[in-house]
C-alpha positions in Angstrom: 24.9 103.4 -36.7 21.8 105.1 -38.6 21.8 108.6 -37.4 18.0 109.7 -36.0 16.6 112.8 -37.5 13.6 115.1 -35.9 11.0 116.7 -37.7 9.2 119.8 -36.2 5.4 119.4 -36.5 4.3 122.3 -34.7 6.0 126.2 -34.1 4.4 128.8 -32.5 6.0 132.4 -31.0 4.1 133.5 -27.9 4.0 137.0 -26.1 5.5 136.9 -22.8 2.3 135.4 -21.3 1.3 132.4 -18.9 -1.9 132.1 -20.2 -0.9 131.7 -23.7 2.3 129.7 -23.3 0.6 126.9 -21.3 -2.6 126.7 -24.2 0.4 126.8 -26.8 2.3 124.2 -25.0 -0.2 121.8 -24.1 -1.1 122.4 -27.9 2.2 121.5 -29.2 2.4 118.5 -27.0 -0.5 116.7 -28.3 1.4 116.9 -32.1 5.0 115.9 -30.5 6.7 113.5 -28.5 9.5 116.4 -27.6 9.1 120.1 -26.8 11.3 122.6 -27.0 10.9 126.0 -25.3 13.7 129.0 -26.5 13.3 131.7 -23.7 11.4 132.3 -20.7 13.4 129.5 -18.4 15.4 131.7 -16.0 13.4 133.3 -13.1 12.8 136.9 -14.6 9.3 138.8 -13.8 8.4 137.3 -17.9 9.9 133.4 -17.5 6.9 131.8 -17.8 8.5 128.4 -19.0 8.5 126.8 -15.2 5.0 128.0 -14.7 3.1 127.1 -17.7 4.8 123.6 -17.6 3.5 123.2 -13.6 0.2 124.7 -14.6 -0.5 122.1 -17.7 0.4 119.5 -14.9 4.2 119.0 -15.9 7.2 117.8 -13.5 10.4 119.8 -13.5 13.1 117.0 -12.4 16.0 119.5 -14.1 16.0 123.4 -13.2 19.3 124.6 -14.0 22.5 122.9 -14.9 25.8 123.3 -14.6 26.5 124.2 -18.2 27.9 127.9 -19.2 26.3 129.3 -21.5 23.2 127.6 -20.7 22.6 127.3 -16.7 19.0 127.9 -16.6 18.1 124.7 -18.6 14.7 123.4 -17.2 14.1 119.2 -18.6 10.4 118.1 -17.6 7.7 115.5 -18.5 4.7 115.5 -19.5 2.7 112.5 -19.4 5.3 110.1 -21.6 6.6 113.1 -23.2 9.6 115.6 -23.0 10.4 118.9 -22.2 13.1 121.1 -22.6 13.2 124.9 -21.6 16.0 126.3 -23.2 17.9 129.6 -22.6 16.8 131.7 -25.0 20.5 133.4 -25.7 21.8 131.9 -28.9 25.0 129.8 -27.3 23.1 128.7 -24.6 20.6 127.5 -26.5 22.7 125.4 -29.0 24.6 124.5 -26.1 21.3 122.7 -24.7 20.4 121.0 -27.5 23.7 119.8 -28.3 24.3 118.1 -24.9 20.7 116.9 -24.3 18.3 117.3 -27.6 20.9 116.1 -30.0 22.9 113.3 -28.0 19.5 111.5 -26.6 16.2 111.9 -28.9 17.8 112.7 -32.3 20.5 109.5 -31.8 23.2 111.9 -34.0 26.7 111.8 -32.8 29.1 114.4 -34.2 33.0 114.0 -35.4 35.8 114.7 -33.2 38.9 116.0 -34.3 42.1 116.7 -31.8 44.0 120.0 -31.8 46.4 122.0 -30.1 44.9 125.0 -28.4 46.2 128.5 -29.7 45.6 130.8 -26.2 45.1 129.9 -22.3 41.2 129.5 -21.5 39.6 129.9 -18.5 36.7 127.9 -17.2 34.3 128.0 -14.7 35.1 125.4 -12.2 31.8 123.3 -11.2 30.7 124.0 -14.8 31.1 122.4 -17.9 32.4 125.5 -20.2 31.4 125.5 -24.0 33.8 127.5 -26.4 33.1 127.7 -30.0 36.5 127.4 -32.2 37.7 127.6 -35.5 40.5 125.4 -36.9 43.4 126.3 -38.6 45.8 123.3 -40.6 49.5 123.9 -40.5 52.2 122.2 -41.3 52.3 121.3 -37.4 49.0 119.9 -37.6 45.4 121.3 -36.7 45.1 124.2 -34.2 42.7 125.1 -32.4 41.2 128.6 -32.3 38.6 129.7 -29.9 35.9 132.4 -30.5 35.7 134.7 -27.6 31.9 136.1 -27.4 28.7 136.6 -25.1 25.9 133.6 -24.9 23.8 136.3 -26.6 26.1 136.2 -30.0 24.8 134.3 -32.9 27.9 134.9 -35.2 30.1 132.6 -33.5 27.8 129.8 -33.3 27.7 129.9 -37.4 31.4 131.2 -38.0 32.8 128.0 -36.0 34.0 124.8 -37.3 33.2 123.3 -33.8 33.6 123.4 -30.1 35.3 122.6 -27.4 34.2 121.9 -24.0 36.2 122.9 -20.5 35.5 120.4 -17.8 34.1 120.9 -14.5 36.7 119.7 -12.4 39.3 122.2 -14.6 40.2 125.7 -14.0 40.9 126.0 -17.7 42.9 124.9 -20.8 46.5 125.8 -21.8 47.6 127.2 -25.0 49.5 123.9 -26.8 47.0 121.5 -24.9 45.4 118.9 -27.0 41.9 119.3 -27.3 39.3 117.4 -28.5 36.9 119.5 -31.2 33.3 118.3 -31.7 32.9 119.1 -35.1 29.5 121.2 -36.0 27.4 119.7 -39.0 26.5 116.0 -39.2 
């Protein structure tokens, strides 16, 4: 399979302001096929994301998912186009464009590697859980170790060899469980 690549045509920062996000998104989606929005998609006194994609004539058919870190993800149209409000936390945000972004418009599948899990983690059950991990090669074979952080944490999203996802259905993973690791890179 030929892995897909993007190329970002347009970039622009805007204030925390409706007015200016919706010129700056209906701007950006004039140059793109795919927008994506870091910030603004919760439902804070500043998230403008949800309004200035309604006010540019947009329809929301995802407002929140059941994704930690990442809930507030908001997926919309525009005309034939997408858009994606991301969280704006770090994890969240990578979270988002892994699962959606990544998977669906850039056609790139990652490498999965199995491991056994060094410590107990505990999910959110009704939510797919995201934990970033490093991995450590024995004579045992590959362990897993995960990366205990905040959503707004960069440094474990670039310290981490990969991740590992927690189910919805599960409570949480066992130390000595195999795990499947989604390897970052290409």
């Amino acid at each position: 399979i030929e892995e897909g690549a993007g190329e970002v045509v347009h970039k622009f920062l805007v204030k925390d302001s409706l007015e200016l996000l919706s010129k700056n998104l209906k701007d950006a989606l004039e140059k793109s096929h795919v927008v994506l929005i870091s910030g603004g998609s919760s439902v804070g006194m500043k998230d403008f994301t949800e309004k200035a994609i309604e006010s540019i004539g947009g329809e929301i058919f995802i407002h929140g998912m059941a994704i930690k870190p990442g809930k507030p993800t908001i997926v919309a149209t525009y005309k034939d186009k997408f858009i994606f409000g991301m969280p704006g936390h770090p994890q969240s945000g990578v979270n988002v464009f892994r699962v959606l972004v990544e998977k669906i418009f850039l056609n790139r599948h990652r490498t999965v590697v199995l491991g056994k899990l060094t410590e107990n983690l505990y999910g959110d059950p009704g939510k797919t859980c995201f934990v970033n991990v490093s991995l450590l090669y024995s004579e045992d074979g590959i362990k897993v170790q995960p990366f205990q952080s905040k959503s707004s944490m960069i440094r474990p999203v670039l310290d981490a060899c990969g991740f590992i996802s927690i189910p919805e259905h599960r409570e949480g993973l066992y130390a000595g469980e195999i795990v499947e690791v989604i390897l970052n890179g290409k």
